[in-house]
Structure formats: C-alpha cells, structure tokens
C-alpha positions in Angstrom: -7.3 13.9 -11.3 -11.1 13.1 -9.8 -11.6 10.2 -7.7 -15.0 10.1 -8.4 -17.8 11.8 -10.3 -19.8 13.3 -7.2 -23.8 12.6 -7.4 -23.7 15.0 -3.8 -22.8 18.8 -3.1 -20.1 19.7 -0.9 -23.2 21.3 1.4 -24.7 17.8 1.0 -21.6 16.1 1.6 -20.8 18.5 4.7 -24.4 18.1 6.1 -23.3 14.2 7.0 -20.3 14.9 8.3 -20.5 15.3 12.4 -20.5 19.1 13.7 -17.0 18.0 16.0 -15.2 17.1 12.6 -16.9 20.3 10.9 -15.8 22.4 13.2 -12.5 20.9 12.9 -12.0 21.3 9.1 -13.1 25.1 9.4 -10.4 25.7 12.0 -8.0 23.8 9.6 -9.1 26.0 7.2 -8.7 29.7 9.4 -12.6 30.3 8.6 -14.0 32.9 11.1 -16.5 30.3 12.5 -17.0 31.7 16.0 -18.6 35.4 14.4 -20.9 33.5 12.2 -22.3 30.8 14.6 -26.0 31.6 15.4 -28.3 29.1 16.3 -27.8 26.0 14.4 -24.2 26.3 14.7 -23.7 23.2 12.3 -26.2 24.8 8.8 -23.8 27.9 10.0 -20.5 25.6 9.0 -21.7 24.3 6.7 -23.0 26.9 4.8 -19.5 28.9 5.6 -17.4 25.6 4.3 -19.8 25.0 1.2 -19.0 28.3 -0.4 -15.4 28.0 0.6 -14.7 24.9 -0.9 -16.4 25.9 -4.0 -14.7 29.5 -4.3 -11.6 26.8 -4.0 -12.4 24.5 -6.4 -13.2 27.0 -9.0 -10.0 28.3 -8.5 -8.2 25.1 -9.2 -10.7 24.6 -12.3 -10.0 28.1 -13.6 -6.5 27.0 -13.4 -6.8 24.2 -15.5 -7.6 25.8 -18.3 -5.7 26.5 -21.3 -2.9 29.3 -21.3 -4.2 31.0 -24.4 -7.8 30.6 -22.9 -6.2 32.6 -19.4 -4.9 35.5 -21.6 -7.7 35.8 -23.3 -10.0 35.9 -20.7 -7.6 38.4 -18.7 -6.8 41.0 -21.5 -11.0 40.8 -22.4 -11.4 41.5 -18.3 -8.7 44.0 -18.3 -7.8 42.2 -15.6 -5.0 43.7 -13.1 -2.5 42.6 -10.8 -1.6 45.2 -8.5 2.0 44.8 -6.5 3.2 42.9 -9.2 5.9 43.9 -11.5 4.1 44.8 -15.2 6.8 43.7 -16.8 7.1 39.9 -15.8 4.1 37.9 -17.9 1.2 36.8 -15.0 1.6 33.0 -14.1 -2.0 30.9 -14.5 -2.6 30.8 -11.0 -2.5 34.8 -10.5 -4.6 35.5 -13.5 -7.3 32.5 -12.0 -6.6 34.2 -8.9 -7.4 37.8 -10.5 -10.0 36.7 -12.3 -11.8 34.5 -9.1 -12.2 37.9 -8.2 -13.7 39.3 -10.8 -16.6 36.5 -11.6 -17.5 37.1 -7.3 -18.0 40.2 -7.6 -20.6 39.9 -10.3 -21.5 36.0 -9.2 -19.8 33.2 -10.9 -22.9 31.7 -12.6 -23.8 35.1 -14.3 -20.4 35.9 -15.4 -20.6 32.3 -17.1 -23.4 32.7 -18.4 -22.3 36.5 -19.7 -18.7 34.9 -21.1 -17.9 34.9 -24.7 -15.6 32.1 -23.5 -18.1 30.1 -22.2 -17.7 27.4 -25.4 -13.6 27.5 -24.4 -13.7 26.9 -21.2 -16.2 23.9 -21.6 -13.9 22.6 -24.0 -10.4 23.0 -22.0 -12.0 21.7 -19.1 -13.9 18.4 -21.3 -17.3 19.1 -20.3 -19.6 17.2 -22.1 -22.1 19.9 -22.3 -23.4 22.1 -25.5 -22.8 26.0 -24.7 -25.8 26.7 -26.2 -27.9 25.8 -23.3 -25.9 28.6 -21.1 -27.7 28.2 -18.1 -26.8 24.6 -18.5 -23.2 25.3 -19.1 -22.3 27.0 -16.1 -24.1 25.0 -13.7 -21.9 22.0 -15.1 -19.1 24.0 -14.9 -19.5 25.4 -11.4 -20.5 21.5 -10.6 -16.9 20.8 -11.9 -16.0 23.6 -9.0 -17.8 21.7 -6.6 -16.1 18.4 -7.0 -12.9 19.7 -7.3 -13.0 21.5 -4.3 -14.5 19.3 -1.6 -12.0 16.3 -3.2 -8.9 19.1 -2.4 -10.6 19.9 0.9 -10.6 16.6 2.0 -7.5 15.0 0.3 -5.6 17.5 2.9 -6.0 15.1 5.7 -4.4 11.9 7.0 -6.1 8.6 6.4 -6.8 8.2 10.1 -8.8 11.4 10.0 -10.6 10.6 6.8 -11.4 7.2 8.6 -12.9 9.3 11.7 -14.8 12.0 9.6 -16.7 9.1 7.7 -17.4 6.4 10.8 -18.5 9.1 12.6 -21.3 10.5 9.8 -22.3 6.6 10.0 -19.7 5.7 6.8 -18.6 1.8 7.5 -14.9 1.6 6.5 -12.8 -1.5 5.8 -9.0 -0.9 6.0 -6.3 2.0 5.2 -6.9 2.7 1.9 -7.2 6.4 1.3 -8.7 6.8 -2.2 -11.6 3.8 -1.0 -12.3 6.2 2.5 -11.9 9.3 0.3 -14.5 7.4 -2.7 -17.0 6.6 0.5 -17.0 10.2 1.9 -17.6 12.0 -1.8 -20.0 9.6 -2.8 -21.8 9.0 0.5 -21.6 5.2 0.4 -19.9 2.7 2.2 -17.1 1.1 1.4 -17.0 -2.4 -0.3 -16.0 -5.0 1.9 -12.7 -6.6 0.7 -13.1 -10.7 0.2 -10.9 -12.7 2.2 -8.6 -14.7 -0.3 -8.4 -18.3 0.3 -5.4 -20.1 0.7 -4.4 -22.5 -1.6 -4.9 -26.0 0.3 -1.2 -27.6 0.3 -1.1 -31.4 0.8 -0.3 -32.6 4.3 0.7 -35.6 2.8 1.9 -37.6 -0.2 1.0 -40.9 -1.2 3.2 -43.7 -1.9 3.0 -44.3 -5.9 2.1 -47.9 -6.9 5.6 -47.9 -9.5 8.3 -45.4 -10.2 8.5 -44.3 -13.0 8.7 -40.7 -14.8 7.3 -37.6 -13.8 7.9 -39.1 -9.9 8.7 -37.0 -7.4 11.4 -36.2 -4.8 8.5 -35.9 -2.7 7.0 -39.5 -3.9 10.1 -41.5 -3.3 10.4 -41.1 -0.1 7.5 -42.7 0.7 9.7 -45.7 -0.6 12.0 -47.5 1.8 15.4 -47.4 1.0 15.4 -51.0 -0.1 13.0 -50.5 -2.6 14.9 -47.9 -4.4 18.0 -49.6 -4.1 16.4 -53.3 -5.9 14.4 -51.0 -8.5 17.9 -48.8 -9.1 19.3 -52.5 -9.2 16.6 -53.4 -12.1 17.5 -50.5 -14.4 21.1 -51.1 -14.2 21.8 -48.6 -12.3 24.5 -47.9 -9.1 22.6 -49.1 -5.8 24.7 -48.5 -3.4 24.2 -45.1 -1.1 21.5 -43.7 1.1 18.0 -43.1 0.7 18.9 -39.7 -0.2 21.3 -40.6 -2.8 19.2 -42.9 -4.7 16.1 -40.7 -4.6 18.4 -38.4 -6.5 19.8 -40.4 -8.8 16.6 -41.4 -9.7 15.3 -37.6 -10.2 18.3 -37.5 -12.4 17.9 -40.8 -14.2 14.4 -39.9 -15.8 16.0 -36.4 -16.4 18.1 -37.8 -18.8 21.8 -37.4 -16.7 24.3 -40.0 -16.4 24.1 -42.1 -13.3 25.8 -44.8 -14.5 29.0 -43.8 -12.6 27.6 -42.3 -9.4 29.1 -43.3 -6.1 28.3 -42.8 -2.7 30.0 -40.3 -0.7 32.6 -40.8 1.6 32.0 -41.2 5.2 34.4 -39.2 7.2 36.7 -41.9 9.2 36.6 -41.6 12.5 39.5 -40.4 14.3 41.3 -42.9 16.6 40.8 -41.9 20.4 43.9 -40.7 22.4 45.4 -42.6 25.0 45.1 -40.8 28.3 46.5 -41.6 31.5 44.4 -41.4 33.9 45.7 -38.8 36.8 46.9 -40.1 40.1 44.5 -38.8 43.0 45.9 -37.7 46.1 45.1 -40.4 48.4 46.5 -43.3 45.7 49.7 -40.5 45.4 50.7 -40.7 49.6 50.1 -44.7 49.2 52.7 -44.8 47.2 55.3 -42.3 48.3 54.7 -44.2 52.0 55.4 -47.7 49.7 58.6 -45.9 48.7 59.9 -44.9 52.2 59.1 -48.8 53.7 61.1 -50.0 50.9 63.7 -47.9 51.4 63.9 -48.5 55.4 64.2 -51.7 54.9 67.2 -51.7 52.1 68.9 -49.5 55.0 68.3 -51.6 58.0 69.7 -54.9 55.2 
C-alpha cells in the first residue's frame, strides 16, 4: 500500500537528495555508476536511478494486476519464458517480468498507449482515469510506476538512514517514525512537529473540608486530626475507638453503606517480657574473688 500520493518524480525526488547518499543508494542497488559518471556526476545518478526505480515500480504495478488480465496480456504478446519448464503455468511475477521486457523494448508509454488492455489495466489497478484519453492513461499509469517504485526504493532502508538522506537534502525531521521520514522524503516536505502533551496538573495538596459528610475522601480526612474523627464517629453512633487510620476507614465505609457498628481496633502485639541476664564476671572482679577464697581459707587452717 502507498504512503502518499506523490506531487514529485523520482528524478525530482532524487535531485534533492545529496550526491554522498545518491551515490550510496546506486551502490545499494549494483548500478554501474562509475562507467556512466561524466561531468555532473550527480544529473548522471540520478538520471541512472530515475529509470531504475521506475522500470522497478512498473514491475511491481504490472504485478498487481489481475490474474486473468496477466494471461491475457501474455498469450496476446505471445509472450515466452525461456529455461522454464512449459508445462508448469507462469507465476504473475515472471509473466510481469516477461512482459517488462516486452513494453522496453518498444517503450512503455507506446505500448500503453498501443494496448487493447489499456481500459483493464486502469481498472485492476483503480486509476481514476477514462481510457479514452490514451495518452492520458498511460501517463497516469506509468505515474502509478513512478510512486511505486521510489516508495520500494526507499522503504529498503533503516530509519536512521532515511533520517540522514532527508536532513541532509535540508528535510527537518522530528523523531523515529519511519512512515512520517518516509511521507517527508516522497513528498518533499518537512515533517510536522509533534505537540508536547501536557501533563495533567495533580494537586500538591488537599484541603481540609469544612464537615464530613458523603462523597469525602480518604484523602480529605486526614486533614482531620484524629480527635475530630473520633467525636464526629462518636456523633453518628458509631465505634470511636482506633487510630487515625482506622476511623478514616470506617468512615469511607460508613457512607458506603457497610456495617461499622461492630468494628474494633486491632490488637496491639504485647510486648515480650525481657530476659533476665547475668551480667558476666570480668577478669579482674574473677581473681578478686578467687584471692577472697584463698584468705578465707588460710585463715580456717591457721584456726
């Protein structure tokens, strides 16, 4: 499927492209660039990638026709395929292939022109365009060619190449995109600058309400000290015992219609009772005794 309905030639298109990144895409391609170069090397380029990319793209619209329309076209051409076996039925692609051929030997806009099929292939391919006006015909269809084949050139490539072929013809490019860089290259323009999206202001703070009552928030009640939701719980006959946290829920859940009636605070773990420990002797206390010991038993001896 098109990207875009091309106002500009592939030669146009080609002409703004830097002669660096030209010569690139024809060594891409395996076009025998260095023979042709004369001396305006880029006009030499792009002339050589112009017809290429359009011999291409007529190809690939040649293809898209109709099988019926193919055969037809073929068996009028006596079109042949030679190294291929006679009995196995031609695929679309070698018959567009054969028949590419064919229209370049006698130039693609005359054999238009000269086709009986010319109404067929304007209809297969939904071109807007009466067949009587011939001339007309197959310059819209060879047009068709032309967008076709520059948008398959250039679809080949990686987005950071894409991005360097069309900053460097003067192309301004905002982000990775590579349908919006391949749209600014085929139509010549530069791309639309994305608006930043604003982000949603979020309150920094809440405000303390002048009552609760419903439709309050979790938020709202805590601006309340825990006092003041314990009397109002108090007022509405409701448990007012817990912490701040507990009645700011069970107010939430009040106004949403649960029972609170029963609602008790949770249980503080007890505290465990602290062991006993005795303290350890240090050495110095330890030989004041042991000497105690040995005086007291002197003395029971010399007794």
């Amino acid at each position: 499927n098109k990207i875009v309905n091309m106002t500009v030639s592939a030669e146009q298109a080609f002409k703004k492209l830097a002669q660096d990144d030209l010569l690139y895409i024809a060594q891409y391609r395996n076009l025998p660039i260095v023979a042709h170069l004369k001396e305006d090397p880029k006009s030499d380029i792009v002339s050589l990638l112009a017809e290429e990319v359009v011999s291409e793209g007529l190809r690939l619209v040649l293809t898209d026709l109709s099988r019926e329309t193919l055969v037809k076209i073929a068996e009028h051409e006596k079109l042949e395929y030679p190294g291929y076996d006679a009995k196995v039925k031609p695929s679309d692609r070698l018959i567009a292939k054969r028949l590419l051929i064919k229209m370049s030997s006698k130039g693609a806009k005359e054999w238009l022109v000269a086709s009986p099929f010319l109404p067929q292939i304007l209809e297969d391919l939904e071109i807007d365009v009466s067949a009587k006006d011939k001339d007309k015909a197959a310059k819209a269809i060879l047009a068709e060619a032309n967008e076709v084949g520059l948008e398959h050139c250039l679809s080949a490539f990686a987005v950071t190449r894409l991005a360097q072929f069309a900053t460097n013809s003067g192309l301004k490019i905002y982000g990775t995109s590579r349908e919006g860089i391949l749209r600014a290259l085929l139509e010549r323009k530069d791309m639309t600058k994305p608006e930043k999206k604003k982000k949603a202001k979020t309150p920094t703070s809440v405000e303390k309400p002048s009552s609760i009552k419903k439709g309050v928030t979790a938020l709202e009640l805590n601006q309340f000290y825990r006092e003041e939701l314990s009397k109002w719980c108090e007022e509405k006959d409701l448990p007012k015992n817990g912490s701040k946290k507990e009645l700011v829920k069970r107010i939430i859940d009040h106004f949403a219609g649960k029972d609170v009636t029963s609602a008790k605070p949770k249980a503080r773990k007890a505290k465990a009772p602290a062991k006993k420990t005795t303290p350890k002797k240090t050495g110095t206390k330890r030989k004041a005794e042991e000497t105690t010991e040995e005086t007291t038993s002197k003395k029971a001896k010399t007794q």
